[in-house]
N, CA, C and O atoms as CSV, one atom per row, in Angstrom:
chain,resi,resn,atom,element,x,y,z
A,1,UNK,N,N,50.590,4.869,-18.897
A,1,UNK,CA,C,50.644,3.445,-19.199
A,1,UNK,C,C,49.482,2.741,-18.512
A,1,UNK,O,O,49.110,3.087,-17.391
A,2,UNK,N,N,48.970,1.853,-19.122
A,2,UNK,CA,C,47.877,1.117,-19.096
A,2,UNK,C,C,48.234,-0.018,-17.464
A,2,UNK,O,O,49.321,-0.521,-17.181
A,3,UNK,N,N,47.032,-0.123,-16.726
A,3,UNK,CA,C,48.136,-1.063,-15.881
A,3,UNK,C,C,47.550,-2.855,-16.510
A,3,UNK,O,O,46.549,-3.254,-17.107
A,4,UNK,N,N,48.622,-3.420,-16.048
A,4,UNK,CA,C,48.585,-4.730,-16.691
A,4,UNK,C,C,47.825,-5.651,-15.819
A,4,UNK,O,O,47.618,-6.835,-16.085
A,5,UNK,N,N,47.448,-5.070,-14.830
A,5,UNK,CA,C,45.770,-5.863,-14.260
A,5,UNK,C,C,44.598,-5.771,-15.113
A,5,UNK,O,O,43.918,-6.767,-15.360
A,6,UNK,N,N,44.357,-4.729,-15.530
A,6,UNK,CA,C,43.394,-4.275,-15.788
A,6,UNK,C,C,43.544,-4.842,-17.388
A,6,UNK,O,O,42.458,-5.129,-17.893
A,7,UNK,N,N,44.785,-5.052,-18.289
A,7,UNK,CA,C,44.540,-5.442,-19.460
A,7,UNK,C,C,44.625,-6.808,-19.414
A,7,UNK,O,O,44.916,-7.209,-20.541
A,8,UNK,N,N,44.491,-7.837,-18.525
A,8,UNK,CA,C,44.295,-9.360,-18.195
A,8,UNK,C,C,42.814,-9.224,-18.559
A,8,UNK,O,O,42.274,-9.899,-19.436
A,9,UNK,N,N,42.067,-8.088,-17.649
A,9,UNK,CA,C,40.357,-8.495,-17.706
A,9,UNK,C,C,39.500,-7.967,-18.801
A,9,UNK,O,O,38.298,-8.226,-18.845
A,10,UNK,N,N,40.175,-7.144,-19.789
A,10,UNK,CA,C,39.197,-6.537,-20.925
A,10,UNK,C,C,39.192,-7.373,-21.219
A,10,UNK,O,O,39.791,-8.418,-20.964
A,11,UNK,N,N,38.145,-6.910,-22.136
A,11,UNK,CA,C,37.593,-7.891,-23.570
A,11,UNK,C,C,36.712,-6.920,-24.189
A,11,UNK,O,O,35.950,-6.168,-23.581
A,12,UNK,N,N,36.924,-7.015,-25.839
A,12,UNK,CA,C,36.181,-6.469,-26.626
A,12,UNK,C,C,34.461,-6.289,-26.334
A,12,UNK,O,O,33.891,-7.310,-26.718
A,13,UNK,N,N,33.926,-5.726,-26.018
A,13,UNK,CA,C,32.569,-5.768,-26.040
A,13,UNK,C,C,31.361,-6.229,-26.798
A,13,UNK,O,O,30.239,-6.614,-26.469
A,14,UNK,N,N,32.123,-6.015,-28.164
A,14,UNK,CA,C,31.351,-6.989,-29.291
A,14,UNK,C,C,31.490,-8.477,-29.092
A,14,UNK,O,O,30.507,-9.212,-29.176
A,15,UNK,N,N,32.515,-8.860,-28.868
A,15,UNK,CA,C,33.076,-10.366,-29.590
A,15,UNK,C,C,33.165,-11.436,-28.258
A,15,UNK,O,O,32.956,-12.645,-28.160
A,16,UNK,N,N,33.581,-10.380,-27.279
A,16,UNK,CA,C,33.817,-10.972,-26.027
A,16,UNK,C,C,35.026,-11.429,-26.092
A,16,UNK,O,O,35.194,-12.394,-25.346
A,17,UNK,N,N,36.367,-10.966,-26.976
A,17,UNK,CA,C,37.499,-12.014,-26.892
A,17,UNK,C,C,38.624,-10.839,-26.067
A,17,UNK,O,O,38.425,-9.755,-25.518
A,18,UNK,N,N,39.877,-11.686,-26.309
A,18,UNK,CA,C,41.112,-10.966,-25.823
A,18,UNK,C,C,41.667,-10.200,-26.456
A,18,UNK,O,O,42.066,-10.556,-27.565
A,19,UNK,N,N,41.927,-8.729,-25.953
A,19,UNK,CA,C,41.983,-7.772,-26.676
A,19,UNK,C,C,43.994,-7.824,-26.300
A,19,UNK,O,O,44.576,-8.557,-25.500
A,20,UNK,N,N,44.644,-6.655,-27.318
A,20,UNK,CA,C,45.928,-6.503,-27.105
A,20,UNK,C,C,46.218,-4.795,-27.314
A,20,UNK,O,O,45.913,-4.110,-28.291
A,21,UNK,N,N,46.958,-4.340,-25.960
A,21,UNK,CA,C,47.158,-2.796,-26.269
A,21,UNK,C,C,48.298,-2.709,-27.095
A,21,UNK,O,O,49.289,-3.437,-27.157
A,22,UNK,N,N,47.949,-1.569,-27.795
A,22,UNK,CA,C,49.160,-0.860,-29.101
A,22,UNK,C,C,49.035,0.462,-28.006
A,22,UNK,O,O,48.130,1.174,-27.572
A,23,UNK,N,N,50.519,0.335,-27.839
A,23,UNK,CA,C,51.116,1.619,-26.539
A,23,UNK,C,C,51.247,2.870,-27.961
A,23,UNK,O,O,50.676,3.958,-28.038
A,24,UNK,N,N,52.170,2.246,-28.927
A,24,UNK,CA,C,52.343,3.717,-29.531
A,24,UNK,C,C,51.438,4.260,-30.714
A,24,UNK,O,O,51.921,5.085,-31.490
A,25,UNK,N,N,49.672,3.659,-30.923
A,25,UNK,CA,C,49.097,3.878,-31.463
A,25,UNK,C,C,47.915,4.147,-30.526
A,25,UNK,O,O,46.802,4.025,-31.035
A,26,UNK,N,N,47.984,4.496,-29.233
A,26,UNK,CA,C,47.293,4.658,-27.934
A,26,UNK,C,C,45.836,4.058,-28.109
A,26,UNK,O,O,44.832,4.763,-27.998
A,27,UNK,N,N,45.794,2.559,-28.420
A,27,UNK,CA,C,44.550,2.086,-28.532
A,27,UNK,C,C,44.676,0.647,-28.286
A,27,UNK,O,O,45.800,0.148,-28.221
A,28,UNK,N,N,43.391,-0.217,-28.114
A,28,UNK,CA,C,43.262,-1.663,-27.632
A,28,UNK,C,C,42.239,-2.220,-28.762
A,28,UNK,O,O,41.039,-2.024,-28.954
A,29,UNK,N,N,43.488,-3.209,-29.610
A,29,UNK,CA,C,42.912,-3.971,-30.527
A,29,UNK,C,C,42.498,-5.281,-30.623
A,29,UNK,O,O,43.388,-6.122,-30.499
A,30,UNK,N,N,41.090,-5.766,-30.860
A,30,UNK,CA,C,40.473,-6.763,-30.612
A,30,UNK,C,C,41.350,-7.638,-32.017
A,30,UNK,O,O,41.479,-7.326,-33.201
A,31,UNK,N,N,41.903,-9.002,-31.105
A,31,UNK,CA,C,42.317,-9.922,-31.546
A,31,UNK,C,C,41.263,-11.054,-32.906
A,31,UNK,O,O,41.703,-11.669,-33.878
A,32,UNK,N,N,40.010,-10.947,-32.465
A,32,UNK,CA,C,38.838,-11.943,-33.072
A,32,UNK,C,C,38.593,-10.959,-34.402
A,32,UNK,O,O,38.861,-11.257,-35.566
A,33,UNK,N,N,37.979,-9.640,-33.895
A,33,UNK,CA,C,37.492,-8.650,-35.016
A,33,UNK,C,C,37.698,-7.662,-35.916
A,33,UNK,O,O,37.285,-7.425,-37.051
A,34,UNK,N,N,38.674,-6.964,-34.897
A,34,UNK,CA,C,39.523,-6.249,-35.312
A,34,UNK,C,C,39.009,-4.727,-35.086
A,34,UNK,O,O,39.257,-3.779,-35.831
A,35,UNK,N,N,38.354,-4.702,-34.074
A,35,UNK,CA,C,37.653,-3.365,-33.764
A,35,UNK,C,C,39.101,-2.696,-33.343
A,35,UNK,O,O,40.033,-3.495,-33.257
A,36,UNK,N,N,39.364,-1.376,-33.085
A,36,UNK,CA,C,39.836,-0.375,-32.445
A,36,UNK,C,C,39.478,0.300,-31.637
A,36,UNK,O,O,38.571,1.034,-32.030
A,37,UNK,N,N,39.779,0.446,-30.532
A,37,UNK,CA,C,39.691,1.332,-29.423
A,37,UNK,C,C,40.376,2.253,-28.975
A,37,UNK,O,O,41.531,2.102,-28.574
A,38,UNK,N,N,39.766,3.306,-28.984
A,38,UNK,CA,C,41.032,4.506,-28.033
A,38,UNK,C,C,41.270,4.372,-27.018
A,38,UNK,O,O,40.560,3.612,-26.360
A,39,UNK,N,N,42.396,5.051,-26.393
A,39,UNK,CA,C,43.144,4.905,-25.427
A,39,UNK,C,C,43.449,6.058,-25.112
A,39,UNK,O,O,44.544,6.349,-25.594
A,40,UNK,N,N,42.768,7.285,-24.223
A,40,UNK,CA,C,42.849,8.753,-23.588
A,40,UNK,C,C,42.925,8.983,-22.247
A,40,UNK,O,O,41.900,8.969,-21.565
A,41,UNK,N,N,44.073,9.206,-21.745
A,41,UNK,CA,C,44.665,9.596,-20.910
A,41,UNK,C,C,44.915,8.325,-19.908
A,41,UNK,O,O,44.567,8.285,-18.728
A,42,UNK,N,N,45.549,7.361,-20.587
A,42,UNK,CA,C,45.683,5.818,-20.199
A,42,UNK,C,C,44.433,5.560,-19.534
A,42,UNK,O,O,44.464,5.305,-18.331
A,43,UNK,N,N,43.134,5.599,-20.267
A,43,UNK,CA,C,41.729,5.168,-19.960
A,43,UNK,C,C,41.110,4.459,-20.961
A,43,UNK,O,O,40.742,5.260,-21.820
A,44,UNK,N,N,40.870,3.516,-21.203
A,44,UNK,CA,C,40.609,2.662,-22.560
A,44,UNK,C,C,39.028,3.087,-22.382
A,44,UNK,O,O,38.295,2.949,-21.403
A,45,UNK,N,N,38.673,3.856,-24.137
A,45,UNK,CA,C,37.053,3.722,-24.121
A,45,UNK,C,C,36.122,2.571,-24.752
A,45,UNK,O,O,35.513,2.696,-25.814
A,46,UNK,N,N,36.111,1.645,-24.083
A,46,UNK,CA,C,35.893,0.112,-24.853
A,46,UNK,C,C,34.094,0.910,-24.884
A,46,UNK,O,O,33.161,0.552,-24.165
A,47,UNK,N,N,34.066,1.754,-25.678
A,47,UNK,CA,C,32.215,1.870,-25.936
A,47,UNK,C,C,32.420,1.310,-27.447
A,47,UNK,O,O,33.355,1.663,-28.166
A,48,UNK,N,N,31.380,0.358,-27.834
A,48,UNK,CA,C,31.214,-0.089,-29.478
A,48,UNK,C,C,31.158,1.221,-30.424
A,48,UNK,O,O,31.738,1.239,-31.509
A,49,UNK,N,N,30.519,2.162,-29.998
A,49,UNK,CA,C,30.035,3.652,-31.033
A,49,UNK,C,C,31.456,4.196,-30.933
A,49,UNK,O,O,31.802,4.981,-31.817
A,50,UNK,N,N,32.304,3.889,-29.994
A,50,UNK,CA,C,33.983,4.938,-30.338
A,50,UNK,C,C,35.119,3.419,-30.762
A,50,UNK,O,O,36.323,3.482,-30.515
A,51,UNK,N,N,34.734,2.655,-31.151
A,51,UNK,CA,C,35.881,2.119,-32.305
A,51,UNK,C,C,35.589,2.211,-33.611
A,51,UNK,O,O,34.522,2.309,-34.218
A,52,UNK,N,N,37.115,2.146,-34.064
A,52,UNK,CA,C,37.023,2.055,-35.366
A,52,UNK,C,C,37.217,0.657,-35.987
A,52,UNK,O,O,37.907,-0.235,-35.493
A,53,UNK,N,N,36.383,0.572,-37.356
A,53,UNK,CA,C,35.936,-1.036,-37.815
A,53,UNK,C,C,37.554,-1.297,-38.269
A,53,UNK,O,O,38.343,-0.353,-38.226
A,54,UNK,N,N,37.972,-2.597,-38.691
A,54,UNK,CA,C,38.645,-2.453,-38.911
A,54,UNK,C,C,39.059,-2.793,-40.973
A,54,UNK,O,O,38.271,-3.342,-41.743
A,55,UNK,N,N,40.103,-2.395,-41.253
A,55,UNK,CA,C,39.897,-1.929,-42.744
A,55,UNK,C,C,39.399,-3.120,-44.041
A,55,UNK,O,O,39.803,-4.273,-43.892
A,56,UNK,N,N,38.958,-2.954,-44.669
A,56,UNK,CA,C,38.187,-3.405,-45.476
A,56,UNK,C,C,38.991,-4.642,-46.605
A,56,UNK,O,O,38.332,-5.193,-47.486
Protein backbone atom coordinates (compact mmCIF):
# COMPACT_ATOMS: atom_id res chain seq x y z
CA UNK A 1 0.00 0.00 0.00
CA UNK A 2 0.94 3.30 -1.14
CA UNK A 3 1.61 5.59 1.93
CA UNK A 4 -0.79 8.51 2.08
CA UNK A 5 2.03 11.13 2.62
CA UNK A 6 3.52 10.55 -0.21
CA UNK A 7 0.12 10.52 -2.35
CA UNK A 8 -0.74 14.28 -0.88
CA UNK A 9 2.65 15.34 -2.85
CA UNK A 10 2.49 13.65 -6.41
CA UNK A 11 1.50 15.16 -9.26
CA UNK A 12 1.37 14.08 -12.75
CA UNK A 13 4.51 15.16 -14.43
CA UNK A 14 2.96 16.29 -17.57
CA UNK A 15 0.10 18.46 -16.33
CA UNK A 16 1.34 19.20 -12.93
CA UNK A 17 -2.16 18.35 -11.38
CA UNK A 18 -3.59 15.98 -8.62
CA UNK A 19 -3.25 12.64 -9.29
CA UNK A 20 -5.66 9.70 -7.59
CA UNK A 21 -4.39 6.00 -6.77
CA UNK A 22 -6.52 2.98 -8.21
CA UNK A 23 -5.31 0.30 -5.40
CA UNK A 24 -6.93 -2.54 -7.43
CA UNK A 25 -5.71 -1.53 -10.87
CA UNK A 26 -2.11 -0.89 -9.15
CA UNK A 27 -1.69 2.52 -10.81
CA UNK A 28 -1.96 6.53 -10.26
CA UNK A 29 -4.39 8.29 -12.45
CA UNK A 30 -4.00 11.83 -13.49
CA UNK A 31 -7.21 13.66 -12.72
CA UNK A 32 -6.57 16.77 -15.63
CA UNK A 33 -5.28 14.17 -18.46
CA UNK A 34 -5.78 11.10 -17.91
CA UNK A 35 -2.32 9.62 -18.15
CA UNK A 36 -1.75 6.20 -16.29
CA UNK A 37 0.82 5.21 -14.18
CA UNK A 38 2.10 2.02 -12.77
CA UNK A 39 2.30 1.12 -9.52
CA UNK A 40 5.26 -1.87 -8.78
CA UNK A 41 5.90 -3.02 -5.70
CA UNK A 42 3.92 -0.04 -3.98
CA UNK A 43 6.50 2.33 -5.94
CA UNK A 44 4.68 4.66 -8.31
CA UNK A 45 6.73 5.07 -11.75
CA UNK A 46 5.51 8.66 -12.46
CA UNK A 47 8.22 8.59 -15.69
CA UNK A 48 6.02 10.23 -18.83
CA UNK A 49 7.62 7.22 -21.32
CA UNK A 50 5.86 4.43 -18.71
CA UNK A 51 2.17 5.78 -18.80
CA UNK A 52 -0.39 4.87 -20.61
CA UNK A 53 -2.40 7.72 -22.75
CA UNK A 54 -5.53 7.60 -21.89
CA UNK A 55 -8.34 6.01 -24.35
CA UNK A 56 -9.37 7.66 -27.31
Amino acid sequence: MLDPELLKILACPVCKTEVEYQREAQRILCRKCGRRYPVKDDIPIMLVEEAEHPPT
